[in-house]
N, C-alpha and C positions, 0 to 999 in steps of 0.2 A: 504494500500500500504506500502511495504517496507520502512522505514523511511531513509535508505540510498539511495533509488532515489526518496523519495521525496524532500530532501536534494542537488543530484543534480540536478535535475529540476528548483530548487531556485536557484540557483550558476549557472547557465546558462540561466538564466530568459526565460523557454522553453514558448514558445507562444502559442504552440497549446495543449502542455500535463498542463498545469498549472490549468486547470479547474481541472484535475483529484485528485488532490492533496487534501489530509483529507476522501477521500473514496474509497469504496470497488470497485476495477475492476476485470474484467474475469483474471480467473489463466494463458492462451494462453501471454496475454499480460503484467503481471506481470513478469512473466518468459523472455521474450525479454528483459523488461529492466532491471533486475536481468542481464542478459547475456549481454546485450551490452557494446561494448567499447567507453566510452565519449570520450577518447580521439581521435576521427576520429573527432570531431567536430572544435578543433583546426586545424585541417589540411585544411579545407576550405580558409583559409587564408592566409598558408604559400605561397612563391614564389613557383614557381613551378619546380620540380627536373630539374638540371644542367645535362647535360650528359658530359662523361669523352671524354678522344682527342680518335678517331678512328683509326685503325690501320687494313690493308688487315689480314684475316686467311684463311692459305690451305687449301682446301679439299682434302682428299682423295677420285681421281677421278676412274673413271667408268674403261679406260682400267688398272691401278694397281691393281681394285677390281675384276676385271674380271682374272688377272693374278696370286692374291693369294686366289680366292673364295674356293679352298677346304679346306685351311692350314684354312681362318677366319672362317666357314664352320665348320669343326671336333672342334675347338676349344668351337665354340657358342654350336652344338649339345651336347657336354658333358656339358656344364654348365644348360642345359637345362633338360637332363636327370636326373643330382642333384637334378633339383628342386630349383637350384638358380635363376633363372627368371621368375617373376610377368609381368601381364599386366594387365593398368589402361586404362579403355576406361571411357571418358569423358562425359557423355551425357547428363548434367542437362539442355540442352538448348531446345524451342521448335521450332518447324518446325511453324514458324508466317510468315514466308519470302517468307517458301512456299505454302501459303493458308493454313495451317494446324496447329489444333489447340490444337493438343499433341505433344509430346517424338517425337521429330527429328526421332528419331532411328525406331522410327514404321511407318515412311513413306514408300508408297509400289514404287518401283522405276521402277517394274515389267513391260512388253509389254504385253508378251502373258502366262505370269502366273503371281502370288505375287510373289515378290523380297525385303521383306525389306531391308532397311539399315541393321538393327540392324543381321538380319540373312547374308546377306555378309559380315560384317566384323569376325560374326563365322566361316564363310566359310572359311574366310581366314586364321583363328589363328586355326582352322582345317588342314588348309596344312601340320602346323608346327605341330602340334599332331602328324600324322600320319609319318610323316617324324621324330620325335624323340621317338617314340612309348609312348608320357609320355605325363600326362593333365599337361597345363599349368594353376598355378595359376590364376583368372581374377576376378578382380576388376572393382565392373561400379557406377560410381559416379552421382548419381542422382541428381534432385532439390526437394525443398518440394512440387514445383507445380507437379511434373511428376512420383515422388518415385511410389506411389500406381497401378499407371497404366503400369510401365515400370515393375516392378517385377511382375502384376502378366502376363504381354504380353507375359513374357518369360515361365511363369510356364503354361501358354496357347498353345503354342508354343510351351514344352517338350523341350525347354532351345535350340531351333535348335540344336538339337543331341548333345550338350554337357553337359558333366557330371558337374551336378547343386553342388556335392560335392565340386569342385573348382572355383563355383563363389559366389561373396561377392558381396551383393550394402551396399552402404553408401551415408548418403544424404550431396549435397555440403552447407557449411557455408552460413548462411545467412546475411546480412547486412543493417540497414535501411539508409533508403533515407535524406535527410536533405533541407530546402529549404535554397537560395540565403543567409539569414544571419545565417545561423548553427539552426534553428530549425527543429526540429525532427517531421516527418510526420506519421499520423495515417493514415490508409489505411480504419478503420472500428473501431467501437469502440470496439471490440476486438483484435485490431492486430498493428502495426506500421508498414508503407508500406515499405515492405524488400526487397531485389535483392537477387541475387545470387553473392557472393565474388570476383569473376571471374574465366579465369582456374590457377591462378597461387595458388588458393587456397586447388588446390586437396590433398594435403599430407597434410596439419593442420585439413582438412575434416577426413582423415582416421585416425588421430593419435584421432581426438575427436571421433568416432566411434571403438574406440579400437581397431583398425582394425592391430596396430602393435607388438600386438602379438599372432596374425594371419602369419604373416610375420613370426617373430622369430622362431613360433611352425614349417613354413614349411620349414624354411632357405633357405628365399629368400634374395639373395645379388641385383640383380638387378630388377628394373623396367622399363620396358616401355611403356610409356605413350601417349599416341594418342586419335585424335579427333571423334568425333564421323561422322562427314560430309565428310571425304573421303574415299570412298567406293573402291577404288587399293589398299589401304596402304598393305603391309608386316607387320605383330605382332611379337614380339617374333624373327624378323629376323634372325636364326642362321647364316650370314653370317655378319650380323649387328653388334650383341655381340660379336662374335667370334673376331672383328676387334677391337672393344672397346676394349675386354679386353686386345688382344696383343699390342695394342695401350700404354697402362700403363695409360689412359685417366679414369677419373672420371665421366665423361657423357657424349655423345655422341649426335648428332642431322644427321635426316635424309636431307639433303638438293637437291634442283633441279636446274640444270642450268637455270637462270634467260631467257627468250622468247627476253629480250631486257633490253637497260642499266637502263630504267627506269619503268619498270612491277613494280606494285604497291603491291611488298612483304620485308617482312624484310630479312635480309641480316646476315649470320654469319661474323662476324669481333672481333678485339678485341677492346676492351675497355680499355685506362689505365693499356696493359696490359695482359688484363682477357678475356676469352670468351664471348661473348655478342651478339646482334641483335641491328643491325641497320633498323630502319623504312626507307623506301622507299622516306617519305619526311623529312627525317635528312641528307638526303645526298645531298651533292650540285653537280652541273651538271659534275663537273670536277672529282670529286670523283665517281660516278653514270658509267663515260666515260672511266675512267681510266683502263688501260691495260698491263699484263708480256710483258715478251718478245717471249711467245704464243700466243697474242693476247687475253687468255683469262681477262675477267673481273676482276679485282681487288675484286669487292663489287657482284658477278656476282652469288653466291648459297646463291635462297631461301630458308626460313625454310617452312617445310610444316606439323610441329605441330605434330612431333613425334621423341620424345626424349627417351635414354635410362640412368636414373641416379643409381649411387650408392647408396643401403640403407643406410649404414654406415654415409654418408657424407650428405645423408639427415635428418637424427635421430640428425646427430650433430648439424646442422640448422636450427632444426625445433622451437630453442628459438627465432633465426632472426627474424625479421620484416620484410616480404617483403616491396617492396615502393609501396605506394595507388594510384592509377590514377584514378583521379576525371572526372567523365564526366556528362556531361546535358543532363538532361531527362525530356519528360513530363509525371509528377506523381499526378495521380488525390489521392484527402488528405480530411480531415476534420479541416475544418476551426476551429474558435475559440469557435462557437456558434454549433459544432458538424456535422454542415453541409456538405454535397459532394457535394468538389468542381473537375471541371476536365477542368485542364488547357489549352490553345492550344497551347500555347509554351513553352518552356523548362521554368520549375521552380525547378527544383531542382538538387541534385548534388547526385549521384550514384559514390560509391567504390569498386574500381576492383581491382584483382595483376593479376598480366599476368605470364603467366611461364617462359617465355622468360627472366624475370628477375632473375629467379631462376637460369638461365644458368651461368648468370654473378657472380653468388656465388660459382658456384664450379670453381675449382683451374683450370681447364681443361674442353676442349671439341673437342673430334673427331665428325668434317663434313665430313661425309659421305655419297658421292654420289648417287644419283638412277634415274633412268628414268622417266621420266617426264612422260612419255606414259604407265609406267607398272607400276606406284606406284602413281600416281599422281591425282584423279578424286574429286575433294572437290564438296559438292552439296552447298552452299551457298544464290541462287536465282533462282527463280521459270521459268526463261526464260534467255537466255543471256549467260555470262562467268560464269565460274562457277556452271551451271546450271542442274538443273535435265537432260535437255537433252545433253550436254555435257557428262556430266557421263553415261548417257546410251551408248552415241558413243563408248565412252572410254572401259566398259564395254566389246561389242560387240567385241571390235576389240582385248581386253584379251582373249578372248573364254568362255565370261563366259554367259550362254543363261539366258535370259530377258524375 
């Protein structure tokens, strides 16, 4: 073993790696802690981030957008025609929510024929093809659990009619697990039990898959970034971009009128200032209530996890830190004596960044509006809100056949 983490292993008196120390382990597992950042193990400790004072942000609503759609429109389609717009589709998560036990993206959503995910959200960044006669760049950001199967689903698939020349995967960062006092968990004894980074990790993903000069080569100024579980979204919106960019705004985010003052979404607001997201239980009931002299809501457009950012201004933050949101999980490990153990309640702490915090780093941000009904269908759970069958309603009532 590398003598610089066997080094730190002693300097953090590791509990469950300390057997390993003086001998030969699998190359998989030397390479993780070769890679890993010790310093996530001091953050289990720290208090936990402060948030700055809250303040209401405008959106730009639905009848303004509806009154300059052709001027944002001609603007977005020539920037697209350049070849200044990328799109990141997100998919390293799996469909477990909904009984399925691969790539989100390859769930058939289908009635009376297949419908993948992954094939309607083609569909959709298909509109804007054929609408700017130009392929748009697209980037799909996998997991290590799902990479193998998602690329070759697609090359199975004939890339659902789009030209495989402009799509890129790249797999998301990984991060290992740590239990209650900062020891570091083996999953197997070749591996330390790892997550996925979260989605605020996808741009450190592609800059470590070299993916940005990729970028450069096609001169791409913009991206937008969206999830892989809502099957309405617009991609590539020329009417989106086009508003950004007359905006003189640095990133933009698609938002929906809030169903009511307390719908369990975050919230564009600013922060200290800055563009940011507010969570749904950061707001206190008089904030959540609060109203113009439209009546509308104060805190009242959701985000619905489709953002447009500048490259420029992420190349320049890609040294930042995002902030770590530590959450409990239960992660089955190997004990001290090498054994598998599998917890039933949370034992450990999982490191995520969220993108949402990415927002709060650039200077600016246009919320702009969309229809709840025509951009809106997240599949999240197997039954219920948000659900498979939601999105099929949803679907059906776009015109798009199931």
């Amino acid at each position: 073993m590398n003598t610089d983490v066997e080094k730190r292993i002693e300097e953090t008196n590791q509990r469950y790696l300390s057997r390993l120390i003086g001998k030969e382990i699998p190359q998989k597992l030397e390479k993780q802690l070769e890679e890993m950042d010790w310093s996530y193990l001091n953050l289990i400790h720290e208090k936990k981030q402060e948030r700055g004072s809250f303040a209401p942000l405008a959106a730009v609503e639905l009848p303004e957008i509806e009154d300059r759609k052709e001027e944002y429109r001609k603007v977005g389609l020539a920037a697209i025609r350049k070849g200044k717009v990328g799109a990141i589709l997100l998919a390293g998560g799996q469909g477990t929510r909904l009984g399925f036990d691969k790539a989100k993206g390859m769930f058939n959503i289908g009635v009376h024929k297949n419908l993948y995910i992954f094939e309607q959200l083609i569909a959709n960044l298909m509109e804007v093809k054929r609408e700017a006669g130009v392929w748009i760049p697209l980037y799909i950001m996998t997991s290590e659990k799902n990479d193998k199967q998602t690329r070759a689903f697609f090359l199975e698939h004939d890339y659902f009619g789009y030209c495989p020349d402009y799509i890129r995967f790249f797999v998301q960062e990984m991060v290992p697990a740590v239990d209650f006092e900062g020891n570091v968990l083996m999953e197997a004894e070749d591996s330390l039990a790892m997550s996925p980074n979260g989605n605020g990790g996808w741009f450190k993903s592609m800059l470590r898959a070299g993916l940005d000069a990729d970028l450069k080569e096609k001169g791409v100024e913009w991206l937008n970034v969206f999830a892989v579980d809502n099957v309405l979204q617009r991609i590539a919106d020329p009417v989106f971009v086009g508003a950004t960019i007359l905006s003189g705004n640095v990133s933009g985010s698609k938002v929906v009128r809030k169903v009511s003052p307390h719908e369990k979404v975050g919230a564009m607001c600013l922060e200290n200032g800055k563009p940011s997201i507010v969570e749904y239980y950061e707001l206190t009931p008089e904030m959540a209530e609060a109203t113009d002299e439209k009546g509308t809501l104060l805190y009242g457009f959701g985000v619905i996890l489709n953002y447009l950012f500048r490259v420029d201004c992420l190349l320049e933050l890609s040294g930042s830190r995002l902030p770590l949101h530590i959450v409990e999980k239960k992660v089955p490990y190997l004990d001290e004596n090498g054994a598998l153990q599998k917890p039933e309640e949370p034992n450990a702490y999982k490191f995520e960044t969220l993108i949402l915090d990415m927002i709060y780093m650039m200077d600016n941000c246009l919320a702009f509006e969309v229809e709840r009904e025509r951009e809106f269908a997240p599949i999240k759970n197997a039954v219920g809100t948000d659900s498979v069958e939601t999105a099929r309603e949803l679907l059906v009532k776009n015109a798009v056949a199931i």
